[in-house]
RODRENKE-275364 format. One record per residue (C-alpha): residue in one letter; chain; x, y, z. Coordinates in pm, 1 decimal, m for minus. Layout:
N
a/A/X/Y/Z;
...
***
This chain:
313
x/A/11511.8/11265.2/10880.5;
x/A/11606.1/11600.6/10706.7;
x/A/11370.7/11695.5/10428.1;
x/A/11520.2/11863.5/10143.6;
x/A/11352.2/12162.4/10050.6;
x/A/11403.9/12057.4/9645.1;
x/A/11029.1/11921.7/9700.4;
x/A/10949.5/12264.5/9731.2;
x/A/10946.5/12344.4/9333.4;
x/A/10603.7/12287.1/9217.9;
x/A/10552.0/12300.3/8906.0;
x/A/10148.0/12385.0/8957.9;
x/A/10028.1/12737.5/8900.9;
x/A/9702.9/12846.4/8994.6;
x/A/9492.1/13027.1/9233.1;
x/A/9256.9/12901.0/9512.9;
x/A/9100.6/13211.7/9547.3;
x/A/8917.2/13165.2/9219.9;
x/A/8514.8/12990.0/9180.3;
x/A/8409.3/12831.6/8893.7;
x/A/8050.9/12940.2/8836.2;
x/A/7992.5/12549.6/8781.5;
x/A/8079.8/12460.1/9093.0;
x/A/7798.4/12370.0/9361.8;
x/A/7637.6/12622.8/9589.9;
x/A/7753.9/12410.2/9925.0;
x/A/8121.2/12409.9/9743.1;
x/A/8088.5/12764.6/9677.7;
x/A/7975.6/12882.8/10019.1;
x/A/8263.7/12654.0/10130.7;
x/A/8499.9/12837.4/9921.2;
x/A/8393.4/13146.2/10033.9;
x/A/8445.1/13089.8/10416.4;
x/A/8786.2/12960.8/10343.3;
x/A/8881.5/13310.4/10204.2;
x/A/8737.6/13482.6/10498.9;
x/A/8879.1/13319.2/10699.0;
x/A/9234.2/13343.9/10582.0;
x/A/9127.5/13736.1/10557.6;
x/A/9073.9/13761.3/10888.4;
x/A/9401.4/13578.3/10965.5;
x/A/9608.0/13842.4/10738.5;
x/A/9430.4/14116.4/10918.8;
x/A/9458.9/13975.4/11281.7;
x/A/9849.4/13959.7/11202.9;
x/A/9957.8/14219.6/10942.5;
x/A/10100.9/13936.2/10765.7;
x/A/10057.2/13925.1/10341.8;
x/A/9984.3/13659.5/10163.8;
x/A/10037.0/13560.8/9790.9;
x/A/10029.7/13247.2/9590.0;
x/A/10252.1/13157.6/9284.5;
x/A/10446.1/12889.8/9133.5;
x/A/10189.2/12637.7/9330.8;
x/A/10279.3/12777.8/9689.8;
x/A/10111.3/13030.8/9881.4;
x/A/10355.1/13206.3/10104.3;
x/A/10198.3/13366.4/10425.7;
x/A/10494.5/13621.6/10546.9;
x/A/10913.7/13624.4/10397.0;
x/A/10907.4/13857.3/10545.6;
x/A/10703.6/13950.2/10862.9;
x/A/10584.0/14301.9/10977.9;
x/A/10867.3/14519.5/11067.6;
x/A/11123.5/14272.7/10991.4;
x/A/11474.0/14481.1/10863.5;
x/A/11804.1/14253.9/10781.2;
x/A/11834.8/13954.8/10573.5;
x/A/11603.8/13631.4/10623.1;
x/A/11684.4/13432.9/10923.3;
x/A/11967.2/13184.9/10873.6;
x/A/12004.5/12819.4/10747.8;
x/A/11857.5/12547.0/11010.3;
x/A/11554.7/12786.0/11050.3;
x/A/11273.7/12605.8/10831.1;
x/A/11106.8/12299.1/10940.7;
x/A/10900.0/12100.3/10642.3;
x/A/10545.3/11984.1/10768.9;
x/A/10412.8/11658.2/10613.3;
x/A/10075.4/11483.9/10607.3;
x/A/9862.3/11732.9/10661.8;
x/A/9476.2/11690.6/10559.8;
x/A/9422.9/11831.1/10203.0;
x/A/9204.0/12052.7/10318.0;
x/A/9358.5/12215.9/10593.9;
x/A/9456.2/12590.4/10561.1;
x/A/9658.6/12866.1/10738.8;
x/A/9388.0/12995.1/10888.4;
x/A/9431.6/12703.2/11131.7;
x/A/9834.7/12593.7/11076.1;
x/A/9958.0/12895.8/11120.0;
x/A/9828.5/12960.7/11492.5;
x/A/9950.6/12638.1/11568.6;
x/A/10309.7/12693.0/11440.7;
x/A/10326.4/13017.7/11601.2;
x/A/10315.1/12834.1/11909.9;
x/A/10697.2/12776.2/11907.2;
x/A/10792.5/13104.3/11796.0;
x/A/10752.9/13369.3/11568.7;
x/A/10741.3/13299.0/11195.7;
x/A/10926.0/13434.5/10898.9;
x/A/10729.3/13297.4/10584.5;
x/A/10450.7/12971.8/10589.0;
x/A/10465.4/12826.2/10234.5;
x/A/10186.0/12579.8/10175.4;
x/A/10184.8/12402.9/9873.0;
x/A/9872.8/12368.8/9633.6;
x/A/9695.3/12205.3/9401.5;
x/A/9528.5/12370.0/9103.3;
x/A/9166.6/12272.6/9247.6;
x/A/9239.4/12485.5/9557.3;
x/A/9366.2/12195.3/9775.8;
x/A/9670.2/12209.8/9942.8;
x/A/9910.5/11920.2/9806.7;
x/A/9970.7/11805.4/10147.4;
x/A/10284.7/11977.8/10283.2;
x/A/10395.9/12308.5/10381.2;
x/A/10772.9/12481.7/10496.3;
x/A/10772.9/12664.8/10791.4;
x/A/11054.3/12929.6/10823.9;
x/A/11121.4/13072.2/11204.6;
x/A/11297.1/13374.7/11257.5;
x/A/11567.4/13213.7/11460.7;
x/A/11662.8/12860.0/11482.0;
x/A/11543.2/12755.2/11836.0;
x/A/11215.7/12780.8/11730.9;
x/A/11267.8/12578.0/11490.5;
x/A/11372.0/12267.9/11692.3;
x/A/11092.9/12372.6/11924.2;
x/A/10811.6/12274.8/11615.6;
x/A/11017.9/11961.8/11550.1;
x/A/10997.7/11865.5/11958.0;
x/A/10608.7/11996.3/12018.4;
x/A/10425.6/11910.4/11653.7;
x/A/10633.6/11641.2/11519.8;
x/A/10337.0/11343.9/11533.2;
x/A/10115.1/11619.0/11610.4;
x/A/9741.4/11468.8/11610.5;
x/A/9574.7/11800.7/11409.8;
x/A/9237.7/11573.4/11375.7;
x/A/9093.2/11291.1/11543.1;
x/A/9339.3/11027.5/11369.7;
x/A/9527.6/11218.5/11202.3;
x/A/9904.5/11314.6/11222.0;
x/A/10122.4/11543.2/11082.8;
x/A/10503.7/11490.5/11032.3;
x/A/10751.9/11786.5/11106.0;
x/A/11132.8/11803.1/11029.4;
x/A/11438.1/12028.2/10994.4;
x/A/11421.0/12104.6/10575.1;
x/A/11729.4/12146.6/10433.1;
x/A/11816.2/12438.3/10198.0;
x/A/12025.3/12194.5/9923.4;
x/A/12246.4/12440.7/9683.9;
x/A/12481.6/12168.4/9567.2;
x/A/12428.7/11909.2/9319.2;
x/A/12576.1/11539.3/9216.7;
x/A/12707.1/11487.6/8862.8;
x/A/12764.4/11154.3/8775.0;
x/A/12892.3/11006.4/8421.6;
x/A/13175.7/11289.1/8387.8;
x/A/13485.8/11169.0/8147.4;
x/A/13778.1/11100.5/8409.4;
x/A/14002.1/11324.2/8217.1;
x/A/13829.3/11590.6/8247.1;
x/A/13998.1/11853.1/8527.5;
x/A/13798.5/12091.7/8727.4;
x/A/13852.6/12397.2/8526.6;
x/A/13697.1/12213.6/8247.2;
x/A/13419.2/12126.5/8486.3;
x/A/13344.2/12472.7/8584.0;
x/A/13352.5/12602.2/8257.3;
x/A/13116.7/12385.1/8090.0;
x/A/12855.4/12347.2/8415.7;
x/A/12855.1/12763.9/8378.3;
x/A/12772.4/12743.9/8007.6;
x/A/12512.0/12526.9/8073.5;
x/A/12346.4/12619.0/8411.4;
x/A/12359.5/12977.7/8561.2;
x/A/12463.7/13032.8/8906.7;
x/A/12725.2/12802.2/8919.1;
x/A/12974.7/12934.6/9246.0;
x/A/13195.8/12666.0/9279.7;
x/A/13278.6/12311.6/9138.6;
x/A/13430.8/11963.9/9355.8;
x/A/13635.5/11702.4/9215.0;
x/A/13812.4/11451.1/9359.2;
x/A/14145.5/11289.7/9213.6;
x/A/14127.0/10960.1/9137.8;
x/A/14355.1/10728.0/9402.7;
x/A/14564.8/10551.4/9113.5;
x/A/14606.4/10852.2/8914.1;
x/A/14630.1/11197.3/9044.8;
x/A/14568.2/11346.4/8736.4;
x/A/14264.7/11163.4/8647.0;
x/A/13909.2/11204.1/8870.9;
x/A/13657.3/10977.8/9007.7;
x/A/13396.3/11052.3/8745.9;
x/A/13202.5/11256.6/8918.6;
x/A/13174.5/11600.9/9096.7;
x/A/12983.7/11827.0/9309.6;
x/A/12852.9/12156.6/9174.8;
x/A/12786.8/12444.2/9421.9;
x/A/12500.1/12686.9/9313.7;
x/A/12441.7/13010.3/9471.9;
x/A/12101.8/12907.4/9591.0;
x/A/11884.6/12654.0/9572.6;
x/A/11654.4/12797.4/9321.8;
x/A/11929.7/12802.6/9096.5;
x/A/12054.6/12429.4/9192.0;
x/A/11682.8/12316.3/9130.6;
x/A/11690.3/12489.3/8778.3;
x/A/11967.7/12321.2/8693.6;
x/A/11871.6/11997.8/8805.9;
x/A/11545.5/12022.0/8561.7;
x/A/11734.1/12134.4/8243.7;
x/A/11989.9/11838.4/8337.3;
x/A/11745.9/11545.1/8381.1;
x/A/11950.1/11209.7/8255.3;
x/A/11890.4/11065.2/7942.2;
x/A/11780.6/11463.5/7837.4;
x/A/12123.7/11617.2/7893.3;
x/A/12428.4/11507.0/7774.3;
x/A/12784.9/11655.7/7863.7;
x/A/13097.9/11605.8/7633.9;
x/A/12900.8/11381.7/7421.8;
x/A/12840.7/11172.4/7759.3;
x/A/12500.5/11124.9/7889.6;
x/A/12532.8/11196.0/8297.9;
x/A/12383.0/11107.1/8600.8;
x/A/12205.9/11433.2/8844.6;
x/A/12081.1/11419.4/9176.8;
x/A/12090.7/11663.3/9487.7;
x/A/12362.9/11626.5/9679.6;
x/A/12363.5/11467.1/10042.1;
x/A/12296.2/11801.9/10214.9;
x/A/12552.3/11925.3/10510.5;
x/A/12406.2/11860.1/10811.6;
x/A/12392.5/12099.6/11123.1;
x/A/12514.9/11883.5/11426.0;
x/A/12350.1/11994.3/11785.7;
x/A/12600.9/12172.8/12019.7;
x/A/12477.5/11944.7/12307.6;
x/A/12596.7/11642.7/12071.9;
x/A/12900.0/11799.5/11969.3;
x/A/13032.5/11911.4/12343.3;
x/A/12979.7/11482.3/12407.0;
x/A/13156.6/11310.7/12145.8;
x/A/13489.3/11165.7/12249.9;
x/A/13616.3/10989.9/11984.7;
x/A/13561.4/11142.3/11591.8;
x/A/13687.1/10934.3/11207.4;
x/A/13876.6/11131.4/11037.7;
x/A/14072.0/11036.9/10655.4;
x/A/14441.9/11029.1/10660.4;
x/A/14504.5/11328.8/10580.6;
x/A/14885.6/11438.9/10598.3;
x/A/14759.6/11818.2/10722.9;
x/A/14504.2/11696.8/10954.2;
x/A/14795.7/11433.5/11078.4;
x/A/15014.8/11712.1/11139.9;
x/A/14846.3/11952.8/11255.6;
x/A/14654.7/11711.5/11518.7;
x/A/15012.9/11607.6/11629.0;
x/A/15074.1/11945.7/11687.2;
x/A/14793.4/12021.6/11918.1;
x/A/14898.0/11714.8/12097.6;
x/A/14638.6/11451.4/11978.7;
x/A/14688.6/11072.7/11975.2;
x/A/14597.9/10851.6/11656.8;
x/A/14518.1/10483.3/11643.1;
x/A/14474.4/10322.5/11261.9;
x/A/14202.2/10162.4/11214.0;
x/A/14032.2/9979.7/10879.0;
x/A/13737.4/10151.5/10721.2;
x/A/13490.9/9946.2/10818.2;
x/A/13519.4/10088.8/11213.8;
x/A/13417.6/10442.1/11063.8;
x/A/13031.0/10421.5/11163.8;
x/A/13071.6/10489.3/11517.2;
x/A/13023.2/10772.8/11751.2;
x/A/13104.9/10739.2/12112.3;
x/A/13035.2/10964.4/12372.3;
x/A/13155.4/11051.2/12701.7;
x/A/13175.0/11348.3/12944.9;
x/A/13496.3/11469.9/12746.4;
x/A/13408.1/11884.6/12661.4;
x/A/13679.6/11935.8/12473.1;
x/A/13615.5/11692.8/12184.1;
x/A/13353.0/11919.6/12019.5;
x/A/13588.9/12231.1/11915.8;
x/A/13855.3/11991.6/11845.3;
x/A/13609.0/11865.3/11585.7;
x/A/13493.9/12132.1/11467.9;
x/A/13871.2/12297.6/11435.4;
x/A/13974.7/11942.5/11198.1;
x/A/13681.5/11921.1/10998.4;
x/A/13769.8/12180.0/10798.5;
x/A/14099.4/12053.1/10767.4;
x/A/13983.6/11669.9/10627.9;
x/A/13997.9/11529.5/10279.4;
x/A/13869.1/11236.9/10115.9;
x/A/14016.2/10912.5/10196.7;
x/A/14273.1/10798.7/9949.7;
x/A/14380.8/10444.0/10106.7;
x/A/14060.7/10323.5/10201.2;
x/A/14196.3/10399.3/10582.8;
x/A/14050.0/10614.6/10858.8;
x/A/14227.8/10723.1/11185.7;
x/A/14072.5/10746.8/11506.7;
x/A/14131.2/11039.6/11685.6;
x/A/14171.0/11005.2/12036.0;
x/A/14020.4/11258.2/12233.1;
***
C-alpha cells in the first residue's frame, strides 16, 4: 500500500537537541550521547542536518549533488519504528539499498521521534530495493518496521460543489481562495452536459501547497458559494512496474469515441462488456500490450454509459 506523503505535515515544532535543566542526570547523559552520535554520523558523511516544522531532515540534498531532486517514485515512507530510534542507526541501514537524497524523521516535541520517517533515494531503483530488503525489517528483537513507496499527492478532492457551476468558475474561486492552484477537473454530468457531477479535482503545484489548502479548507470550516464542501486528497496516480506493464494482455478502457477510433485505427479488436467485468487484469506473454496501454491511457475519459470495452490485445 502507497503511503501518501500528506502525513508528512506536522504540525509540531521543536528541537531535540535542547535539555531541560530539570531533566534527570541518566536522561541527560542519554541525551547527550544521542547528539554525539548523530555528530559523528554528519561528520562520517558530509551530510547536514536540520530540524523544523517537526521533521529533521538529514540530506535534500547530498554532498556534491547539482540538478534538481531525484524524480517522483523515489521516496519510500518507513513505519513503526521504535520511538526512540535515531539516524544515527536508520540511516546506515537505508543506505544499504542505495544512496540517499534527504532522511526526514518526524518528531515529537519531547525529542522522540513520532514513529515514521520518508526516505528519498537518488534514483528510483533504490527505492524498490528498501521496499524488497527492509519492508518487515526486524530492527529489534520483536520489532518490525513497515516500508512503502510514499506518494507525492499534489491534487485534491472537492466535494459539495453547486452542479452549475463550470470549470472556469471553479478555477477562479479555488485561486482566490488557495494559492498554487495549476489546474482544475470537472466532469460533465451524463444527463446534462452542461451541468457537473458536483465535484472536482484541483491540481496544486506541489504538495506543500495542496496540503495548505487542504488545512484552510477543512469541512464544516470552509464554505464555497455559500455551500459547505467536502476535501480530501485525491487517490494519488500510481506508477505501474514495467515488468507488469510488458505482461498485461487484456486492459478496461471507457467508451470513449477517440480512444474507439483511434484503437480501430491501430488495428485493435473491442468486445463490450458491462461495468461490473472492469476489475480484472489478465496477463499473458503478449509484449506488446504494455505500450499499447500506455499510448490509450492518455487518450481515455470517464465513462458516460456506465459501459467499459475490453480491449483485445
Amino acid at each position: 500500500m502507497a503511503k501518501d506523503r500528506a502525513e508528512s505535515d506536522g504540525d509540531m515544532e521543536g528541537d531535540s537537541g535542547k535539555v531541560s535543566p530539570l531533566v534527570g542526570e541518566d536522561q541527560f547523559k542519554a541525551s547527550c550521547a544521542k547528539e554525539m552520535a548523530l555528530l559523528a554520523l554528519m561528520e562520517q558523511t558530509g551530510y547536514n542536518m536540520v530540524q523544523e516544522n517537526g521533521q529533521r531532515k538529514y540530506g535534500g540534498p547530498p554532498p556534491g549533488w547539482e540538478g534538481p531532486p531525484p524524480p517522483r517514485g523515489c521516496e519510500v515512507f518507513v513505519g513503526k519504528i521504535p520511538r526512540d530510534l535515531y539516524e544515527d542507526k536508520l540511516v546506515p541501514l537505508f543506505e544499504r539499498a542505495g544512496r540517499i537524497y534527504e532522511f526526514r524523521l518526524m518528531m515529537e516535541f519531547s525529542g522522540e521521534n513520532r514513529g515514521y520517517a520518508f526516505v528519498m533515494y537518488t534514483n528510483r531503483e533504490a527505492a524498490q530495493r528498501a521496499i524488497q530488503m527492509l519492508d518487515n525489517y526486524e530492527i529489534r528483537p520483536g520489532k518490525f518496521i513497515g516500508v512503502c513507496v510514499s506518494l507525492d499527492n499534489c491534487r485534491l478532492f472537492i466535494g459539495s460543489i453547486p452542479k452549475d457551476k463550470r470549470k472556469d468558475e471553479i478555477m477562479d474561486e479555488m485561486k482566490k481562495v488557495t494559492d498554487g492552484v495549476v489546474d482544475v477537473i470537472v466532469y460533465p454530468s451524463s444527463t446534462d452536459k452542461s451541468r457537473n457531477r458536483g465535484f472536482a479535482f484541483v491540481e496544486y503545484e506541489s504538495h506543500k501547497a495542496a496540503a495548505m489548502a487542504r488545512r484552510k479548507l477543512i469541512p464544516g470550516t470552509f464554505q464555497l458559494w455559500g455551500h459547505s464542501i467536502q476535501v480530501d486528497w485525491a487517490e494519488p496516480e500510481k506508477d505501474v512496474d514495467e515488468e507488469v506493464m510488458q505482461r498485461v494482455r487484456v486492459l478496461y478502457v471507457s467508451s470513449s469515441r477517440r480512444l474507439l477510433r483511434r484503437s480501430a485505427a491501430e488495428g485493435r479488436r473491442f468486445r463490450r462488456r458491462p461495468l461490473k467485468y472492469s476489475a480484472g487484469v489478465f496477463t499473458s506473454k503478449v509484449r506488446e500490450s504494455g505500450a499499447a496501454g500506455r499510448r490509450l491511457t492518455g487518450a481515455a475519459q470517464p465513462p458516460g454509459d456506465q459501459l467499459l470495452w475490453r480491449l483485445l490485445l
